[in-house]
C-alpha positions in Angstrom: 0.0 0.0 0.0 2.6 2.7 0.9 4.7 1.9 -2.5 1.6 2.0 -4.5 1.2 5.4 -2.4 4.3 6.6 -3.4 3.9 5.4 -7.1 1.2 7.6 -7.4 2.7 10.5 -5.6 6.0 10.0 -8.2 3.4 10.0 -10.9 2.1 13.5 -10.5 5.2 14.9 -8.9 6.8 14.4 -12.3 3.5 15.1 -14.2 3.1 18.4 -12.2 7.0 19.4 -13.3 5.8 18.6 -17.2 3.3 21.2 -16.6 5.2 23.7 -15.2 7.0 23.9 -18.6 4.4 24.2 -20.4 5.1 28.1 -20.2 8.4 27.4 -21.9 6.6 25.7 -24.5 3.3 27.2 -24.9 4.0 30.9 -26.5 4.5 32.1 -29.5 7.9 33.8 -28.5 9.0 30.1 -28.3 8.3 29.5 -31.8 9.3 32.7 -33.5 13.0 32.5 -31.3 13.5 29.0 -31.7 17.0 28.6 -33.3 16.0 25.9 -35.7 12.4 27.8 -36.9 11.9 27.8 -40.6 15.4 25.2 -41.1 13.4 22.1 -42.6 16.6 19.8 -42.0 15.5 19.4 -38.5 11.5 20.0 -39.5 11.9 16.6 -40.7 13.5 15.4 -38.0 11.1 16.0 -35.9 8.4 14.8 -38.0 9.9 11.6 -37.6 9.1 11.1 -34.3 5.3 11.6 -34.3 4.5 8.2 -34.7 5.6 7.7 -31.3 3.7 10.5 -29.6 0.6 8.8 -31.3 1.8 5.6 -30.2 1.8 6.7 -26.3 -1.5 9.1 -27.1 -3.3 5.6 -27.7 -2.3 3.8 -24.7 -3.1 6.8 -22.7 0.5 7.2 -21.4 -0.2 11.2 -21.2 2.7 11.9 -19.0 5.4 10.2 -21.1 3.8 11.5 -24.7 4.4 15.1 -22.8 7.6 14.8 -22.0 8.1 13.4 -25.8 6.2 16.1 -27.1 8.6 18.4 -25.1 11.7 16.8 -26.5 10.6 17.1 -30.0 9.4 20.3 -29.6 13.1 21.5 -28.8 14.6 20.0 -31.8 11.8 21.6 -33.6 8.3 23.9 -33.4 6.2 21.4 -35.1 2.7 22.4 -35.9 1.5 18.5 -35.9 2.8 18.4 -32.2 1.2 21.4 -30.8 -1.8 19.9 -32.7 -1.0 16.4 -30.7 -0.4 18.3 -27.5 -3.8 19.7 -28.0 -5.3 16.7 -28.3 -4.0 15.0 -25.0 -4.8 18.4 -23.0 -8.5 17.5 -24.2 -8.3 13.9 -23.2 -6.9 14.8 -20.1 -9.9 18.2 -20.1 -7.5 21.0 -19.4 -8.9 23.0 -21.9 -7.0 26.4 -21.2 -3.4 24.2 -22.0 -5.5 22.7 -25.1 -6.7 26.1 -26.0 -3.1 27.7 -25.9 -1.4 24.5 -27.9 -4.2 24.8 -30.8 -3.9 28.1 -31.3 0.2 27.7 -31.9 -0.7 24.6 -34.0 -2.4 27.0 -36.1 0.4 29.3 -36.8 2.0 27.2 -39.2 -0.7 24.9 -39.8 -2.2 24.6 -43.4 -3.5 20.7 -44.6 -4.5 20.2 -41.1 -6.2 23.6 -40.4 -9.6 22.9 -40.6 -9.5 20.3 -38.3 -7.9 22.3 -35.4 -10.4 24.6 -35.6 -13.1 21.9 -35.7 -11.6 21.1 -32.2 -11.4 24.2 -31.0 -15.0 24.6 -31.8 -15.3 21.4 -29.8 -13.4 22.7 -27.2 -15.2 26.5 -26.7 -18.4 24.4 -26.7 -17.5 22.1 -23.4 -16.9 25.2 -21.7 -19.6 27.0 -23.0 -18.4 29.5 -24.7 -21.1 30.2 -27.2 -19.8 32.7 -29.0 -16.4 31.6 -29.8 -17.6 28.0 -30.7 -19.9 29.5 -33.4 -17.0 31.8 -34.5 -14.6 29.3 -35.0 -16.8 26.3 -36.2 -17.9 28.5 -39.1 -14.1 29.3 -39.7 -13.9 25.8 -39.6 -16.2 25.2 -42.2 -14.8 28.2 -44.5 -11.0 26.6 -44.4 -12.8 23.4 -45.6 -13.8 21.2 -42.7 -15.6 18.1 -44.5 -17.3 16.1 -41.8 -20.7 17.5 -42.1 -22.9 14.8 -40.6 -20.4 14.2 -37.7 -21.2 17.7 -36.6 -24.7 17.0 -35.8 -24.0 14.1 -33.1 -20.3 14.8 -32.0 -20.9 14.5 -28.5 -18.2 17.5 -28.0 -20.9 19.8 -29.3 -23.7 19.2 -27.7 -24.3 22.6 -25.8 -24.2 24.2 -29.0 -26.6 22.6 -31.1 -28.6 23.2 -27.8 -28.1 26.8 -27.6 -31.6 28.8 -29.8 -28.7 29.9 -32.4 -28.0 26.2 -33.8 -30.7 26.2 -36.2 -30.2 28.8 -38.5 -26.5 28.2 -38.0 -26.8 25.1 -39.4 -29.0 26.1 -42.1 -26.9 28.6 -43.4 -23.8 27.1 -43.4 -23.9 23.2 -42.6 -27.0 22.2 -45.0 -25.9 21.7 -48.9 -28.6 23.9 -50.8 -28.3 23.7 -54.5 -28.0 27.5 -54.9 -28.4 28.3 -59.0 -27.2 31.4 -59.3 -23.6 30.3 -58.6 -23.3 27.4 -61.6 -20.8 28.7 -64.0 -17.1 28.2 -64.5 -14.5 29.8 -62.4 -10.7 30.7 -62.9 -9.4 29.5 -59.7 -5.6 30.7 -60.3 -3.0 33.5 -62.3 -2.3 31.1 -64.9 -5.6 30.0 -66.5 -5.0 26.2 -66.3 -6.6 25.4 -63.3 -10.7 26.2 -64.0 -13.4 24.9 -61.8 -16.6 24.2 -62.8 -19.7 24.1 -60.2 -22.8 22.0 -61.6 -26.2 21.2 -60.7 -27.1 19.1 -57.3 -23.6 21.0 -56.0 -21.1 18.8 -58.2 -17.8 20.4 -58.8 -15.3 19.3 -61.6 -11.6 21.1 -61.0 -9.7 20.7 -64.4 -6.4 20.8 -64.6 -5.0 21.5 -67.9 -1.1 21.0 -67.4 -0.7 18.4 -65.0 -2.1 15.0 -64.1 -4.1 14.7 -61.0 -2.4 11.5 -59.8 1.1 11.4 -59.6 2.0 15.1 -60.5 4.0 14.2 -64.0 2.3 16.3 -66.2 0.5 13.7 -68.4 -2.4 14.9 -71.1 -3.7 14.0 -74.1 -3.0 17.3 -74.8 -6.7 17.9 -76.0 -7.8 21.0 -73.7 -11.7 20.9 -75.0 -11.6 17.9 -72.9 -11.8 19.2 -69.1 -12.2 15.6 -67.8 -8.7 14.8 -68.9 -7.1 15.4 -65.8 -9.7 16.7 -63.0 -11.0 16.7 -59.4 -14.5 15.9 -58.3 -16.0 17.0 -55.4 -19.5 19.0 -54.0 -19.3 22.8 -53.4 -21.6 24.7 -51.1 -21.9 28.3 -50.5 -20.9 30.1 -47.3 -21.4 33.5 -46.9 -19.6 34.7 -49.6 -17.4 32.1 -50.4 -17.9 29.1 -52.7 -15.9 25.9 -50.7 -15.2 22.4 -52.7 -14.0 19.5 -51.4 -13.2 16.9 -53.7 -13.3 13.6 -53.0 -11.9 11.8 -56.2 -8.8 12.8 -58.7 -8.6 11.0 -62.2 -6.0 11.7 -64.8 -2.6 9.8 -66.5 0.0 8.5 -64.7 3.8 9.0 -66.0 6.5 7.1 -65.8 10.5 8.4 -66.3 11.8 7.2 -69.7 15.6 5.7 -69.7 17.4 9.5 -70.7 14.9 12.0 -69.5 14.4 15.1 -71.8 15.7 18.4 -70.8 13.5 21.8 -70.2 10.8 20.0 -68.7 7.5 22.3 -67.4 8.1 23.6 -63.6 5.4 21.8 -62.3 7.0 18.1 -63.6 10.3 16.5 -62.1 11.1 15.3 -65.8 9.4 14.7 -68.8 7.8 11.4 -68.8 6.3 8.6 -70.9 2.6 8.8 -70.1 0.2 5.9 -69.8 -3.1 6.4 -72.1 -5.3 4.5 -70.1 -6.9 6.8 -67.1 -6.6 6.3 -63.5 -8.9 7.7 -60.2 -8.1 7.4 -57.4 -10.0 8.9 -54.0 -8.5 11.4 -52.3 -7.7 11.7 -48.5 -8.3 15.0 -46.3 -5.6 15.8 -45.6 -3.9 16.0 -49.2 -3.2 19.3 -51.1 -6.0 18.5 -53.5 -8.6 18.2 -51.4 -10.1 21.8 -50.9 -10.7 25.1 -52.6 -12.4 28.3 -51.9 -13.8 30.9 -53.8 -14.2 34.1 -53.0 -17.3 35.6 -55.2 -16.4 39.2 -54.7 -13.9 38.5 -56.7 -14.0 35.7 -58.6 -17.8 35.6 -60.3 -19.0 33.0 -62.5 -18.8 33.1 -65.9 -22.1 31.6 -67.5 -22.4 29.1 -70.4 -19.2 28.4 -71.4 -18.3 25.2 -73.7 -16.3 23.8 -71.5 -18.6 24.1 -68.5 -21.5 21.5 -70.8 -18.8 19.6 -71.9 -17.8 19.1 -68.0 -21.1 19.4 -66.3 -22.8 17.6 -68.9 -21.2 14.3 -69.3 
């Protein structure tokens, strides 16, 4: 009994200290002096060694995956372990350290974004915090959160869709509506080869016109009138005044590097490449590149009835 006593008593002793550095850790002055910020030599070394913070997340072994977490984060200010860190301050519901380690996961944070916000929602809605849950949940949302019918029975935000607000929350920004006026094409970058096309019952087609979809080797047919060459397909509603896609299947031609590679190859392509003619598609995950876009329509109207648009929408 008296060394299970002192077990425990070891246990927080040391847990307690892990805490107390949190203030080392947990400020943005950390990240923006930390002698290694922006070198991606040791980025990657500390990527490395998120596998094993997961690995001690899952067994519950908080104490240990802190001290870990606090290891990497000297080699490194790694926006997937502030994220991490974040997660186990939730588990262990000390939401103020949670809500100080999401907020630095966000200052580097881009393919993972919207799902820190999404638990930060979470997180301002178990401690009641109307406001800033609906705040961030719709930021959420606009930075391309995807889980729509999770939302409406995740547990973490239950006060909010309590509140007399969730309703027309929810309507105007959860619920797809298959809003006309916004079916057109769109030039969704500088150069003119990206164009995205929204369709009826919210289908969007993303054509690429200078690189395949699936492995990034710039394979075509070289036949532009064809905007289902190489393209992304996905279902686009309309926030505020934002159009958001997210795709959920690429398809296009898949390259491989001939014996002597030619010279002056496109940017966008390692090398030249001997490209298959038989199309492939693949699904995409979350947290790739491809998955999102937004629109802004202040800037970037829709441009009615062009061919491309019928020959996209329409087949």
């Amino acid at each position: 009994m008296v060394r299970k006593l002192i077990l425990i008593i070891t246990f927080f002793l040391s847990f307690n200290h892990s805490l107390s550095a949190e203030d080392d850790f947990l400020s943005e002055t950390f990240i923006q002096n930390h002698k290694n910020y922006r070198v991606y030599s040791f980025q990657n070394e500390a990527s490395k060694k998120i596998k094993n913070v997961e690995n001690l997340k899952r067994k519950k072994e908080y104490n240990q995956a802190i001290l870990e977490i606090h290891s990497i984060l000297k080699i490194y200010p790694l926006s997937e372990i502030y994220y991490l860190l974040g997660n186990i301050y939730m588990d262990l519901q000390n939401y103020q350290l949670a809500e100080k380690a999401y907020k630095l996961s966000l200052i580097d944070n881009f393919l993972t974004k919207p799902i820190t916000l999404y638990n930060l929602a979470c997180l301002y809605s178990l401690t009641k915090n109307e406001d800033a849950a609906f705040k961030i949940l719709k930021e959420a949302l606009l930075t391309g959160y995807p889980y729509l019918d999770y939302i409406k029975k995740d547990k973490d935000l239950e006060y909010l869709r309590n509140t007399k607000n969730w309703d027309s929350f929810q309507q105007k920004y959860i619920r797809i509506k298959n809003e006309n006026n916004f079916i057109g094409t769109y030039n969704i970058d500088d150069t003119g080869k990206n164009q995205l096309f929204l369709c009826d019952n919210n289908v969007a087609i993303k054509a690429s016109y200078y690189s395949s979809t699936i492995d990034g080797s710039c394979c075509n047919t070289d036949d532009y009138s064809k905007p289902k060459n190489n393209y992304s397909l996905g279902k686009w509603r309309k926030i505020d005044n934002q159009i958001v896609v997210i795709y959920y299947k690429s398809c296009g031609y898949r390259g491989t590097l001939p014996p002597n590679p030619n010279e002056g190859a496109a940017a966008d392509c390692v090398n030249r490449r001997n490209c298959s003619l038989t199309q492939e598609c693949k699904n995409t995950n979350f947290n790739e590149y491809i998955n999102f876009d937004s629109v802004d329509l202040d800037s970037d109207p829709p441009i009615k009835g062009t061919k491309k648009h019928a020959v996209a929408c329409d087949t």
